[in-house]
C-alpha atoms as a printed R data frame, in Angstrom:
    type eleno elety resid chain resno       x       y      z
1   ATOM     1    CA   UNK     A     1 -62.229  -8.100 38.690
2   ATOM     2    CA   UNK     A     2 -62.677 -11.714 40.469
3   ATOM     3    CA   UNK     A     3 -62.219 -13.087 37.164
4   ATOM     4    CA   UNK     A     4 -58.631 -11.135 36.254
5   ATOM     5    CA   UNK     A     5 -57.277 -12.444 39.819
6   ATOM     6    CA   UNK     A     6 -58.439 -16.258 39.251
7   ATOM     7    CA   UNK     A     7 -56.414 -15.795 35.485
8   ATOM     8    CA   UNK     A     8 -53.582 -14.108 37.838
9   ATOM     9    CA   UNK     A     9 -53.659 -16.743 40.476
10  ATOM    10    CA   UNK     A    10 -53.687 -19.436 37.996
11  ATOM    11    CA   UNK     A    11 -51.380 -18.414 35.237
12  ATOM    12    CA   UNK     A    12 -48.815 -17.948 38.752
13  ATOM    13    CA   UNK     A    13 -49.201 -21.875 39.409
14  ATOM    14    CA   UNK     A    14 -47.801 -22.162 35.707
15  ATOM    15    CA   UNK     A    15 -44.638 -20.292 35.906
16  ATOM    16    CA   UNK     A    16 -41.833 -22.944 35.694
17  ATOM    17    CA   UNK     A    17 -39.879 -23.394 38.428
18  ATOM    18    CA   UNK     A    18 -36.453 -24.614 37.620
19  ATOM    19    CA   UNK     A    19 -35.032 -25.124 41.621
20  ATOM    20    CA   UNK     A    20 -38.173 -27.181 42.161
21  ATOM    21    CA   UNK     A    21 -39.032 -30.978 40.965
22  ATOM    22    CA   UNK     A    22 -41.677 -33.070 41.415
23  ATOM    23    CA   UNK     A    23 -44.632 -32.401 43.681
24  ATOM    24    CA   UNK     A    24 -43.229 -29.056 45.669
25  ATOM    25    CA   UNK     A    25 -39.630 -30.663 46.658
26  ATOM    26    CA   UNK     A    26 -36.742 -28.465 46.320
27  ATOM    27    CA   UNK     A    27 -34.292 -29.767 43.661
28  ATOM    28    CA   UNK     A    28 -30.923 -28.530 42.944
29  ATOM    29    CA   UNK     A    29 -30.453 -25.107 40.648
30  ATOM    30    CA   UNK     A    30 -30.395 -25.370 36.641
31  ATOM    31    CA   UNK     A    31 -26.521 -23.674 35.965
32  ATOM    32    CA   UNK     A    32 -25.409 -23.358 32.358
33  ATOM    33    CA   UNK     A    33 -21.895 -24.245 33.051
34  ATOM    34    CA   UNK     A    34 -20.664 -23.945 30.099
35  ATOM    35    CA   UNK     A    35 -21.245 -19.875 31.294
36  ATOM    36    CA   UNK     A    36 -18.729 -20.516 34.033
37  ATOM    37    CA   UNK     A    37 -15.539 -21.608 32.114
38  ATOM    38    CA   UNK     A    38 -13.988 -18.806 33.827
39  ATOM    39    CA   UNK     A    39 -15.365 -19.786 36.916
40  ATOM    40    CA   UNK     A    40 -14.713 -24.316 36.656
41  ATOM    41    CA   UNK     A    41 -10.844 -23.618 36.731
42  ATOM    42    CA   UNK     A    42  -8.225 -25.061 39.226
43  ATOM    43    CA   UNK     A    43  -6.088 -23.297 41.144
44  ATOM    44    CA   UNK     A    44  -2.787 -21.332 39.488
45  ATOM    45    CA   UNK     A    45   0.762 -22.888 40.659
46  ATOM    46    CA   UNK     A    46   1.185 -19.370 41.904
47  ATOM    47    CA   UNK     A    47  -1.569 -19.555 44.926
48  ATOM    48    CA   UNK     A    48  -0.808 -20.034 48.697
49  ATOM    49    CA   UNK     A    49  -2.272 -23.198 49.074
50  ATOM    50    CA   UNK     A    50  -4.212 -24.192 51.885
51  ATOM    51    CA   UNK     A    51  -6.183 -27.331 52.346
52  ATOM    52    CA   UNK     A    52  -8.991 -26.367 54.846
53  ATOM    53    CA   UNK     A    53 -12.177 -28.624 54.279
54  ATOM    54    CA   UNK     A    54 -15.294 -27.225 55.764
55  ATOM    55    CA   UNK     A    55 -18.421 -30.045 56.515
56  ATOM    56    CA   UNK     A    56 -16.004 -32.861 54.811
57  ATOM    57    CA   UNK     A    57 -18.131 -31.299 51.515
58  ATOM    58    CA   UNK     A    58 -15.911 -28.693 50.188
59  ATOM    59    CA   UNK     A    59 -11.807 -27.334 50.367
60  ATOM    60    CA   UNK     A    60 -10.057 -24.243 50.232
61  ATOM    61    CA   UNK     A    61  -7.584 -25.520 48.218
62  ATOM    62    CA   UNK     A    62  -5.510 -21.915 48.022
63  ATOM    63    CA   UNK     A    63  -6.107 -18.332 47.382
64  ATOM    64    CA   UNK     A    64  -4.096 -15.707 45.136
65  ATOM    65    CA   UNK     A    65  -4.153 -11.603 45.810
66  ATOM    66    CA   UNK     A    66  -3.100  -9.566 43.266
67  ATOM    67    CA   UNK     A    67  -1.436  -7.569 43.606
68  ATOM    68    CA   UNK     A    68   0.648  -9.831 45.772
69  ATOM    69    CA   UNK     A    69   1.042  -7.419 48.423
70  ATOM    70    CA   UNK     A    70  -1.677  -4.668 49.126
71  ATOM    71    CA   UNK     A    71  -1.124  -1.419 48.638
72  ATOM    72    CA   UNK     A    72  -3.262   1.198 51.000
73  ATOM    73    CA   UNK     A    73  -6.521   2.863 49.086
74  ATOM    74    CA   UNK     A    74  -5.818   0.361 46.033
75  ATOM    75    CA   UNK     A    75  -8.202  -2.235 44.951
76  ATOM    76    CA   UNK     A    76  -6.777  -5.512 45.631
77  ATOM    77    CA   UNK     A    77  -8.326  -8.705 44.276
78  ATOM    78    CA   UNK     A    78  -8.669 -12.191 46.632
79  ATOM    79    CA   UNK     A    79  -9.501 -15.117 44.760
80  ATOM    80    CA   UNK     A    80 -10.432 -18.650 46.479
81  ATOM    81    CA   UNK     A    81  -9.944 -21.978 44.787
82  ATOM    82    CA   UNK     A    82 -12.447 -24.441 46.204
83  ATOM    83    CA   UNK     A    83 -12.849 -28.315 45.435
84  ATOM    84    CA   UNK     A    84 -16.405 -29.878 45.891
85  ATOM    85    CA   UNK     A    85 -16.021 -32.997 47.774
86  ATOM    86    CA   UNK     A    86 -19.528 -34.350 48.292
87  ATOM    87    CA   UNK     A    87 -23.163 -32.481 47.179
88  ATOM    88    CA   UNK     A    88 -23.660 -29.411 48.984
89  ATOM    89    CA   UNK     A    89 -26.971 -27.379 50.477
90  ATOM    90    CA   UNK     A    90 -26.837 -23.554 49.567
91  ATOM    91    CA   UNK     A    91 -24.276 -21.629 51.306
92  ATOM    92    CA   UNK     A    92 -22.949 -18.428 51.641
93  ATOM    93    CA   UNK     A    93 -19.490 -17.718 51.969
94  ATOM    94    CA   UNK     A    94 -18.453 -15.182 54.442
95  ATOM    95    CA   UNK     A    95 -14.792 -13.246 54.175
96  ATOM    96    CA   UNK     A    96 -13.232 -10.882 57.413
97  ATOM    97    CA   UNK     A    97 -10.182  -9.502 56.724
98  ATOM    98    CA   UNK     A    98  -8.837  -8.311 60.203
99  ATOM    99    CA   UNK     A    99  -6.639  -5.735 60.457
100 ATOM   100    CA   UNK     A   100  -3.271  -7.318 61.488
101 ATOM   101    CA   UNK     A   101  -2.516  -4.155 63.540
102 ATOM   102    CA   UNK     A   102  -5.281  -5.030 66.026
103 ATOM   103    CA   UNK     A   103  -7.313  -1.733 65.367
104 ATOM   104    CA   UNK     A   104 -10.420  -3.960 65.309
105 ATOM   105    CA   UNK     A   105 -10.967  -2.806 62.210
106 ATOM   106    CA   UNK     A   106 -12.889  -5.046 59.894
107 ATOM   107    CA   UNK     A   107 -13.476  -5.556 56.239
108 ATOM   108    CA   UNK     A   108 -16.713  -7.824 55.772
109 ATOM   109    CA   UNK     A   109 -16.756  -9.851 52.287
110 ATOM   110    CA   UNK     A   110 -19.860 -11.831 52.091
111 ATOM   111    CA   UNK     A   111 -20.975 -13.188 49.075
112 ATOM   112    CA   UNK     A   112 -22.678 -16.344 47.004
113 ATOM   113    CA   UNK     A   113 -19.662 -17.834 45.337
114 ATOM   114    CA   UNK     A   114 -18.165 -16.828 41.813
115 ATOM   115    CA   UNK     A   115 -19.997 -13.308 42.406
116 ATOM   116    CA   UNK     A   116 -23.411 -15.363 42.692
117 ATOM   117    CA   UNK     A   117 -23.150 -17.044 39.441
118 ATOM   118    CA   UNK     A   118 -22.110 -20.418 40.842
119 ATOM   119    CA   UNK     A   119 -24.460 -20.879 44.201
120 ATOM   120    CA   UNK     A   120 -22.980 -23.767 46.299
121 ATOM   121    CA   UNK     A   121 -25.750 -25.652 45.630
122 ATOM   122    CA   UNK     A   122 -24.908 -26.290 42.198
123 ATOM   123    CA   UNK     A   123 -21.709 -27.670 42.842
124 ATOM   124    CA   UNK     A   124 -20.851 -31.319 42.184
125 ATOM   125    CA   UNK     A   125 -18.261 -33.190 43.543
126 ATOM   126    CA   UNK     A   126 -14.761 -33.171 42.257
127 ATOM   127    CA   UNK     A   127 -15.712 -29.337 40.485
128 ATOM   128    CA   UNK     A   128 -13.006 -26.682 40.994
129 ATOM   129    CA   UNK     A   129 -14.282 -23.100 41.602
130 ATOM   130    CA   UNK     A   130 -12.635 -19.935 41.552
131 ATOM   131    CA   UNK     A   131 -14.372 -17.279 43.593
132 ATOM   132    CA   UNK     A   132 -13.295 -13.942 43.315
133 ATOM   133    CA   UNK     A   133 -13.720 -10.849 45.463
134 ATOM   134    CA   UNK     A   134 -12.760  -7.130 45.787
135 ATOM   135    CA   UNK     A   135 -11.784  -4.828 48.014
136 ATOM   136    CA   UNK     A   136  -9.695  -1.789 48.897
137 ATOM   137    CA   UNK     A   137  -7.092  -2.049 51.688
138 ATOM   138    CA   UNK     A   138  -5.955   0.026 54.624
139 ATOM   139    CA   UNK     A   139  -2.475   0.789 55.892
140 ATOM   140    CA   UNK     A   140  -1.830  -2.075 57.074
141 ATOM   141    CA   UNK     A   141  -1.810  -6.220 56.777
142 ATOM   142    CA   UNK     A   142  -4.748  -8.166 56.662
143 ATOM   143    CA   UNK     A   143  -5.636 -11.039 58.884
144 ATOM   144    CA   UNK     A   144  -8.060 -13.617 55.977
145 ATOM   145    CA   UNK     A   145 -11.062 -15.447 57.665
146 ATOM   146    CA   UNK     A   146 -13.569 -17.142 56.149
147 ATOM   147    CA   UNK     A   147 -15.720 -20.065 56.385
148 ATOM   148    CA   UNK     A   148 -19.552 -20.816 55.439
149 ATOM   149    CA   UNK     A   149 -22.790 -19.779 56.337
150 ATOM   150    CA   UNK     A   150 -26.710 -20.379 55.890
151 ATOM   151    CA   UNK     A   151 -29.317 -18.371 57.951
152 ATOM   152    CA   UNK     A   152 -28.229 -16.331 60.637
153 ATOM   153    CA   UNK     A   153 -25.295 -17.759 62.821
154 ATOM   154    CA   UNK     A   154 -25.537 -21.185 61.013
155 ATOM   155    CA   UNK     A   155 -22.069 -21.827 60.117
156 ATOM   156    CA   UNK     A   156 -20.702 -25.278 58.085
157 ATOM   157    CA   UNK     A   157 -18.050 -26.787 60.563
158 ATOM   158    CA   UNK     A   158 -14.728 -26.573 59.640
159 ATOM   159    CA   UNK     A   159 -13.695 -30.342 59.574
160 ATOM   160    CA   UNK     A   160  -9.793 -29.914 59.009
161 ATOM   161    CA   UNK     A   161  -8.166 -26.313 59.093
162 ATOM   162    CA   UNK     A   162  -5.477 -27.783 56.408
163 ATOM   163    CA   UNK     A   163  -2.193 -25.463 56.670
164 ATOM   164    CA   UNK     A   164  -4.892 -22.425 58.337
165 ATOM   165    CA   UNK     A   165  -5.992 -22.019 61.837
166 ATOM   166    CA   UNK     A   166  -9.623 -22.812 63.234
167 ATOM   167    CA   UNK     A   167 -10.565 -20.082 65.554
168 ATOM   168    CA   UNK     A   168 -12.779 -22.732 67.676
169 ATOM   169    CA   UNK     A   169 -15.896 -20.772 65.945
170 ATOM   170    CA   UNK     A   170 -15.851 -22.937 62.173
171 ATOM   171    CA   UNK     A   171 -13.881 -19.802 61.025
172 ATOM   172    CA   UNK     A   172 -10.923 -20.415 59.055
173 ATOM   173    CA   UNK     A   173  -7.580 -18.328 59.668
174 ATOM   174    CA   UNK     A   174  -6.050 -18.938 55.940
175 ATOM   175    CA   UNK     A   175  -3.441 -16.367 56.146
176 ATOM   176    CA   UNK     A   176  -2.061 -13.250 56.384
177 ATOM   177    CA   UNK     A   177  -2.104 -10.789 53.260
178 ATOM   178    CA   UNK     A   178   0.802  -8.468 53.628
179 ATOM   179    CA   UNK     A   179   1.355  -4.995 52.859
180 ATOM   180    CA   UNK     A   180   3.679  -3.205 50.287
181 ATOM   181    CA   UNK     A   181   6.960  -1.515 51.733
């Protein structure tokens, strides 16, 4: 039995490790890109631009909904359009869509970026990435934050709100996604 957990132990130390280099240091992830071509794509001349840069490292450049107006119960998509400006740690992005009415009512969105395939991480500077998400809407508009975050309340600052709104908490208010009549 000893023997099997030595093997076990050591055949463990001989996994490969592609996030890792050299002696134990944390290197940056292995990403086939040419998996992402749907994900390395600019923005469409149809998306609200923005122009927010969060930690001078990465900026919203615009997002798109489609449909362009929600519809309530219907699944609406929101896709963001970053720009990588300078090498980035791992973030998460995180998404509230407010409920314009003041209800309090919430929709929480967060998510690694490109539906996890493309982990900030990765990124290099001057890469575009489109980062989709889903949702269903309520009855009524919704007010779009977002911004980054690592472990717990650790949030990337948001260096220049562009044509959006800092909140005074690195939050980003990029819009308002309006309703169908």
């Amino acid at each position: 039995m000893r023997l099997a957990l030595c093997l076990l132990a050591l055949s463990l130390g001989c996994i490969e490790r592609p996030y890792e280099s050299g002696p134990g240091a944390p290197a940056r992830p292995q990403i086939d890109r040419s998996a992402l071509r749907d994900v390395l794509v600019p923005p469409p001349p149809d998306a609200t631009p923005v122009g927010a840069v969060f930690g001078n490292a990465v900026e919203l450049l615009a997002y798109k909904l489609e449909p362009p107006a929600l519809v309530a119960g219907q699944r609406s998509k929101l896709t963001f359009y970053w720009r990588c400006k300078a090498e980035m740690e791992a973030w998460h992005v995180f998404v509230h869509l407010d409920d314009a009415s003041g209800s309090g009512e919430r929709i929480h969105a967060e998510h690694d970026p490109a539906s996890g395939r493309f982990p900030t991480d990765a990124w290099r500077p001057g890469d575009f990435v489109a980062d989709p998400i889903l949702f269903v809407a309520g009855r009524n508009a919704l007010l779009l934050y977002l911004g980054f975050y690592s472990t717990g309340e650790n949030r990337l600052p948001l260096t220049s709100p562009g044509r959006g709104r800092d909140d005074g908490n690195n939050r980003l208010l990029a819009g308002v996604l309006p309703i169908a009549k």
